[in-house]
C-alpha angles and dihedrals in degrees: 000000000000108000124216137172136289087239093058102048106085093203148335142230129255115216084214127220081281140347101225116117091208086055100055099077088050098043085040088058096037089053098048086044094059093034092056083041090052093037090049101043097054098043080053092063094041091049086048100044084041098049099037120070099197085063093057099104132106098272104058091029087066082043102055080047092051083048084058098047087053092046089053098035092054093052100049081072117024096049093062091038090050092044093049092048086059100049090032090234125138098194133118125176124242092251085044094056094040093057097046081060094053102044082035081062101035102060097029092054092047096052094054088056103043078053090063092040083053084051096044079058101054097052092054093048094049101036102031098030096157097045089041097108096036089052099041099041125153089270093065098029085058085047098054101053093047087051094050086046089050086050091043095053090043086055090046092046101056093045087056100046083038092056084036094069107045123115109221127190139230094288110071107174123129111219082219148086095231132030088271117183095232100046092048090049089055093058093045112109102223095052112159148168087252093059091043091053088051084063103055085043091058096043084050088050107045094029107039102049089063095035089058090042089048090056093035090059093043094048088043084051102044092048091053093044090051089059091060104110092215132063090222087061098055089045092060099036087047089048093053089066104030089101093047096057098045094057096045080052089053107043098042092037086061102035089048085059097050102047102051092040074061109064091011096054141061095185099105085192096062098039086047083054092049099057098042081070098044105043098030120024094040085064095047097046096043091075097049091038084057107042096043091048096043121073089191094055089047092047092052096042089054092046095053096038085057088054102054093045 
């Protein structure tokens, strides 16, 4: 096949989640579903944390932040695959596909930090209780969140550039049902080992710096909990993080998968399954692992819900 550059390819073609027509009305209404669920959830948390001032502290500051990202994560995918279910096309333009990388890796990227800064919170409140609001005051939480946006926005340009260079051939569709980094690494001509093991440097980069500061902050908490002389003690300092670490178990625990279905896997099927997960049903969860764990976020719900009606 004769190859020819990215700049030059108008658009290219998503596999799609399936390519049976009878499918597509149901897929089209389980998707909106779980988008509005995932929409409304997560409003619902930032309306909560925003009109209740007992809510107003770090923690559910950061949360109300991580609801935004999903907000915004979720919507860089299901909007363009609704909108290609209802005019049964499969296209997306070149600029199209270049910024759903970018946003993909943006708020990916971003999520995964703001869920080591959560943790970085955690840690303060359990093991420096008395020096917690003097430490995480407005001026680092502010500080925090620009740094995991600047991550967030490294991550996203590299993917970009990286995207950006590639040389493609003829055949320009994506066995996908979004623009996603690896499967558009796998059509490029000039494919290499060099560009595979880019990949894994990157992953290594912008993953595994949160992931280590995720375990360092939860070795760091269950040491100091253990040290607590009453059973009543560890309960509470345990239950302060039990939503966090559900949803770090979540969200890592799908996008692991998906990554690595990803580059591993040549089952579209399973990889397709995988972000879903990932990409989809995460955003949509956060919201309900948060509010029925949480007695805070209930009490708040219930509180605003009373005043609208």
């Amino acid at each position: 096949m004769e190859p020819r550059n990215l700049t030059g390819v108008l658009e290219f073609h998503l596999q799609g989640l399936s390519e049976d027509t009878a499918l597509q009305p149901f897929l089209s209404g389980l998707l909106l579903s779980m988008y509005m669920v995932a929409l409304l959830g997560n409003l619902l948390i930032i309306l909560a944390v925003s009109s209740d001032p007992h809510l107003h502290t770090p923690m559910y500051f950061f949360l109300s932040i991580l609801s935004l990202d999903d907000i915004c994560f979720i919507s860089t995918i299901v909007p363009k695959m609704l909108v290609n279910m209802q005019t049964h096309s499969k296209s997306i333009s070149y600029a199209g596909c270049l910024t759903q990388v970018f946003f993909f890796a943006l708020f990916g990227g971003l999520d995964s930090q703001l869920l080591a800064v959560m943790a970085y919170d955690r840690l303060v409140a359990i093991c420096h209780p008395l020096h917690y609001p003097t430490i995480m005051n407005h001026h680092l939480c502010g500080l925090l969140i620009l740094l995991s946006l600047f991550m967030g926005l490294l991550d996203s340009l590299t993917h970009s550039v990286m995207v950006s260079q590639l040389t493609f051939c003829k055949d320009v569709e994506i066995s996908h049902f979004f623009c996603d980094p690896p499967q558009l690494l796998k059509l490029a001509c000039d494919y290499s080992s060099t560009i595979s093991i880019f990949i894994y440097l990157i992953g290594a980069i912008f993953g595994g710096v949160p992931v280590s500061g995720i375990l360092y902050s939860y070795v760091r908490i269950v040491s100091t909990t253990l040290r607590v002389p009453s059973t009543s003690g560890k309960y509470k300092a345990f239950s302060t993080c039990g939503s966090h670490l559900s949803v770090v178990c979540l969200f890592y625990g799908t996008g692991m998968g998906e990554y690595f279905s990803s580059i591993i896997s040549y089952d579209t099927t399973k990889v397709m399954v995988a972000t879903v997960m990932y990409t989809m049903v995460t955003p949509m969860l956060n919201p309900f692992v948060y509010s029925l764990r949480n007695r805070d976020i209930k009490r708040a719900l219930r509180k605003r819900l009373r005043i609208t009606t």
